[in-house]
N, C-alpha and C positions, 0 to 999 in steps of 0.2 A: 239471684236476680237483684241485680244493685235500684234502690230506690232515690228519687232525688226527695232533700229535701225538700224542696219550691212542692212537688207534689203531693206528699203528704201535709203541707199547708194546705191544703185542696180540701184534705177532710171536712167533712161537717161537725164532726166533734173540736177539729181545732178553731173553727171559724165562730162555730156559736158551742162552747162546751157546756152552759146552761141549761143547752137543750139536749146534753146527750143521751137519754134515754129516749127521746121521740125519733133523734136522728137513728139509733142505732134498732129502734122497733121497726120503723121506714125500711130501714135494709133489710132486716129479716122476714118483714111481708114482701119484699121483692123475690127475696129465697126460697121462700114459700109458693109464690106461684110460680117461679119456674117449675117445678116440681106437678103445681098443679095443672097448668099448662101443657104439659107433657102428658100428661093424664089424659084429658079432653080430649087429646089426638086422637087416643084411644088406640095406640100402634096394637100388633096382635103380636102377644110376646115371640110368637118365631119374626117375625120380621127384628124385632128387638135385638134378637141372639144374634140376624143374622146382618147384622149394620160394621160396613169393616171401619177399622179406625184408622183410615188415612190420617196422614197430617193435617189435611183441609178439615178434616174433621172434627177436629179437636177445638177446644177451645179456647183463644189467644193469653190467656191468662193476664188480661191486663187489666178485667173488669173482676170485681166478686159475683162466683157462680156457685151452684151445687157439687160439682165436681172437684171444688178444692185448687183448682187450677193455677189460681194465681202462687198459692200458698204451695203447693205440691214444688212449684220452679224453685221458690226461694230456700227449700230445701236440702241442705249436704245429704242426707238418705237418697241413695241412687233409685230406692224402692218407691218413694211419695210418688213420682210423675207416673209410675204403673197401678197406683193406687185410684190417682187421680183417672186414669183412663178405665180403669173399671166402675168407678164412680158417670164416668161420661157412657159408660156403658149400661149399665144397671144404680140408677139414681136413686131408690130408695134402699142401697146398700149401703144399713146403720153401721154392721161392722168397720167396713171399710174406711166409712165417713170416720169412724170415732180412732179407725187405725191411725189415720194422718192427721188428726187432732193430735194423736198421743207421741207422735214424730216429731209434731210443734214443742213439743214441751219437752221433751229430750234439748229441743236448739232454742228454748224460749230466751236464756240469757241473749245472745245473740240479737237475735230477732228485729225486725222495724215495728213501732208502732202500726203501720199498716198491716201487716202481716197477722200481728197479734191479734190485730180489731178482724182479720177475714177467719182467725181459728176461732174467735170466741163465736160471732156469728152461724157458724157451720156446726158448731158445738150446740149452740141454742136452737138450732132447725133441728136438732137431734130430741132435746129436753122437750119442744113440742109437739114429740109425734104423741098418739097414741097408745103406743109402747112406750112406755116411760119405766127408767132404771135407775138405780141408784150408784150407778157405775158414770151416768150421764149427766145425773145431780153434779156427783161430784167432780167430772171433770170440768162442767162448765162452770163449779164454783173458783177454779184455780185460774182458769184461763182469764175469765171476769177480773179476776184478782191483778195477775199480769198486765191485764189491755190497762185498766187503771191506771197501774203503777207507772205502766208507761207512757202513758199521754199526762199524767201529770209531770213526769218527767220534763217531757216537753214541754209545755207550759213553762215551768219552773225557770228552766235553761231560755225560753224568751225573756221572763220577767228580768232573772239576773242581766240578763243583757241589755234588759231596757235601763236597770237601776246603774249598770255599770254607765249609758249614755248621758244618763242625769246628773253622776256625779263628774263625769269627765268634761259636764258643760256647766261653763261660769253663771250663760242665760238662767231663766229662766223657761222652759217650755213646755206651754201646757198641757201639748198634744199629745208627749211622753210621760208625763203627770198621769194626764186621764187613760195612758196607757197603762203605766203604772197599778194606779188603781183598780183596773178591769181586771190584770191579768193576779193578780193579789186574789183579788176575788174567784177567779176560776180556781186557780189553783185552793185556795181554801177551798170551795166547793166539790172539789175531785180527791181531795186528802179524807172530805168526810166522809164521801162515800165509799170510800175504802174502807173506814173503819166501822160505817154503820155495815155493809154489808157482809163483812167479814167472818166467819164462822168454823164451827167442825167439821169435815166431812161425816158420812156417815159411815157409820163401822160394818154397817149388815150388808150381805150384795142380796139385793132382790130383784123384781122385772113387774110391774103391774100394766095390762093389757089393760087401757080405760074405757075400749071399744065393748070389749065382753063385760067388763064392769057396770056398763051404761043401761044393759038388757038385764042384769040380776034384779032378783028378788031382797037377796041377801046379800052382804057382805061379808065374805067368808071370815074367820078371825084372823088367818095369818096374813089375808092381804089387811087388814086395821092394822094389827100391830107392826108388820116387817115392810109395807106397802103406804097405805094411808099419811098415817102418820109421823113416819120418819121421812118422808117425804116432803110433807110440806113443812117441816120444820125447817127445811134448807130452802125450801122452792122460793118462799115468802123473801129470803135474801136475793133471789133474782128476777129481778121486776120485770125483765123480758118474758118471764114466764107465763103470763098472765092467762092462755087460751087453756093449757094443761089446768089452773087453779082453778082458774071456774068452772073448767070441766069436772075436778074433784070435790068441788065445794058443792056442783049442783047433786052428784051421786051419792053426798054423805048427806044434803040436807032434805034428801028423797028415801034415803035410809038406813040415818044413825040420825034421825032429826032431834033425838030424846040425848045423843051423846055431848056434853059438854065438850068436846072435845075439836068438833066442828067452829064453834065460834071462837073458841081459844086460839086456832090455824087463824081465822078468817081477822080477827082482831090485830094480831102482829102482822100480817101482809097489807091492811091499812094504814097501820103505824108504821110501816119502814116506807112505804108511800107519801103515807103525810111527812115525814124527818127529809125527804127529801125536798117537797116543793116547799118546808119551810126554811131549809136551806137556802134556798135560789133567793125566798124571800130576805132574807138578811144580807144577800149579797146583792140584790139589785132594788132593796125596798121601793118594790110595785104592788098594787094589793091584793092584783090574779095570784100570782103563785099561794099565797097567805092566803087566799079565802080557799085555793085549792087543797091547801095542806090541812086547814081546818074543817072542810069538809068531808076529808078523809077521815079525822081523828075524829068526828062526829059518826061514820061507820065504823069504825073500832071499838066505839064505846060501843053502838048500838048491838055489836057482834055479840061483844066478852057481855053485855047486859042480859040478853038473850041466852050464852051461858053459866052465869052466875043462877039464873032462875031456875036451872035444872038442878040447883046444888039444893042441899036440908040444910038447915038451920046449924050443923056442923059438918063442913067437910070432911070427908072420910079417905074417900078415895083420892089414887093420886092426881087422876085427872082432876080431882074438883079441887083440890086443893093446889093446882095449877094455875084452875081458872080464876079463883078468886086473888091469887096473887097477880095475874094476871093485873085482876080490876084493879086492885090497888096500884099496881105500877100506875095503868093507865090512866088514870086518876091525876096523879103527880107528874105525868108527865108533862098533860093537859093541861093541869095544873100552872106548872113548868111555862111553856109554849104561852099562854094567857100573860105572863109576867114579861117576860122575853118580847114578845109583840107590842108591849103599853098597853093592852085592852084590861078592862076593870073584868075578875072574875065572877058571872053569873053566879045569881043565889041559889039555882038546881044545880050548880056543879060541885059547890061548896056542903050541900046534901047529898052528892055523892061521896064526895069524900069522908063525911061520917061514915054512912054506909059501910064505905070502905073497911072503914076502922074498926066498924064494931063486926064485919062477916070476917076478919083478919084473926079478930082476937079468940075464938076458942082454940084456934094454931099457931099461936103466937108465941112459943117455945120453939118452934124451928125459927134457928138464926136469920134467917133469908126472909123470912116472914115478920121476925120483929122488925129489920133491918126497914124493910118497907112501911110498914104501922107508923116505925118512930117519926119516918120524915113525913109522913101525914100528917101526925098528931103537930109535928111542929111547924107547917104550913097555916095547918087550919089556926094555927094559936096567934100566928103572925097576924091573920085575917081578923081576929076580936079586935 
């Protein structure tokens, strides 16, 4: 299914790409309720089985839906449009959905930016169900990766085309100028978040039900170890993710509330949140993004502070000696971010950053550990 350019102009990611995480959270509550909406009908599953699939009844693939439809057409797999129709048949068929995800990325080179943007979507309706997988992490971590790559793409190939107009004209003209400079800026802003969001897959396959999770007592150990926590160590890379995290942040701090391990999760998904709107802030220096990014990175500290305090006076374990490096990064980051912005840094931050240094140093033999200590020690030394 051939795409026009002129239409994928249409995007809201290309129109406004500073906002592309609101635009692209906007569609996936759209996807969401169709889903729920179907629900509310309340059909009684024999009527469901027994719904024939005319052509009138399908769906024209020209909008994004649940059923993959649009993406199913643009397909060379002769298989996607029967995939798509069992999806328009049985909608909370995860398999299926994640089968024509995985079609997508067989033809991802290929592909239209629009295309890409309706897999990664349909991928992340997946990462927020209930059932959450590590098979789902990571496919939405690749697709995410793709949709990026490609709308910056685009972007790019406008800019050069604006700078090729600029230099092809004698005038001067300002309206290509300030086109110039906006689209500089996008594209810097979508380069970053490719790299901030960027990561490993995870190596283990597991499946955590957060429904049955939600009613325990206990948290068994292997959903912690092969569930919990490899888990959000990727989740926190994807910001669309956000209904699944606090679903798991509220089950761990209802019962692993003593685990440092909770706020260390909860610390880096405010920090890849604040890296974000303080991005926006350097590319459109407004004060909302800035006050939004720092108020992020003011629950990040409050998180990893929270588990720092479950740590002894030396860390032992690996988790605590996680968290503490943690605190130190974030320290420096913040650090960091205060210099970067022109604001003069506060004299409790600059107490943390001792802090820092001295809960740093009885492990201060591991390389990764001095690595962080030193650039404290030589921040705080700048500040004398």
């Amino acid at each position: 299914m051939a795409i026009n350019k002129e239409e994928i102009r249409e995007l809201p990611d290309i129109q406004k790409p500073l906002l592309l995480f609101k635009n692209l959270k906007t569609d996936l509550d759209k996807l969401k309720s169709q889903i729920n909406n179907l629900n509310k009908v309340k059909l009684s599953s024999k009527l469901l089985r027994g719904i024939s699939l005319k052509k009138g009844d399908l769906p024209t693939g020209k909008i994004l839906e649940f059923t993959g439809s649009r993406l199913s057409q643009s397909l060379k797999n002769t298989r996607a449009k029967e995939i798509s129709e069992r999806l328009h048949k049985h909608p909370e068929d995860s398999k299926s959905r994640l089968e024509l995800v995985e079609m997508f990325l067989q033809e991802a080179e290929g592909s239209s930016l629009q295309i890409a943007r309706d897999a990664f979507l349909l991928v992340m309706q997946e990462v927020e169900k209930p059932m959450i997988s590590t098979q789902k992490i990571n496919m939405a971590l690749t697709v995410q990766t793709i949709y990026f790559e490609k709308l910056k793409k685009f972007l790019h190939d406008d800019l050069t085309e604006t700078e090729s107009k600029i230099k092809g004209d004698g005038n001067v003209d300002t309206i290509l100028e300030k086109q110039q400079q906006r689209l500089r800026g996008e594209v810097d802003f979508i380069q970053k978040c490719v790299e901030l969001l960027k990561t490993e897959p995870i190596s283990t396959v597991y499946e955590l039900n957060l429904n049955k999770s939600k009613t325990e007592k206990i948290i068994p150990f292997g959903d912690l170890k092969n569930g919990f926590d490899p888990m959000l160590r990727r989740l926190v890379f994807l910001p669309l993710a956000q209904e699944n995290m606090e679903l798991m942040f509220e089950i761990l701090h209802r019962l692993e509330s003593k685990n440092p391990l909770v706020g260390y999760h909860q610390a880096k998904m405010h920090d890849v949140l604040a890296q974000i709107q303080l991005v926006i802030a350097s590319v459109v220096n407004e004060p909302e993004p800035r006050k939004k990014g720092f108020e992020q990175l003011s629950k990040a500290m409050k998180a990893i502070g929270g588990a720092v305090k479950l740590v002894g006076d030396i860390p032992e374990k690996a988790v605590e000696k996680a968290a503490v490096h943690r605190f130190g990064h974030l320290c420096y980051t913040i650090h960091r971010s205060y210099r970067s912005h022109d604001i003069p840094v506060p004299g409790d931050h600059l107490q943390r950053m001792q802090k820092a240094v001295s809960l740093l140093e009885p492990i201060a033999a591991d390389p990764k550990i001095q690595k962080i200590q030193a650039k404290l020690l030589y921040v705080l030394s700048e500040e004398k």
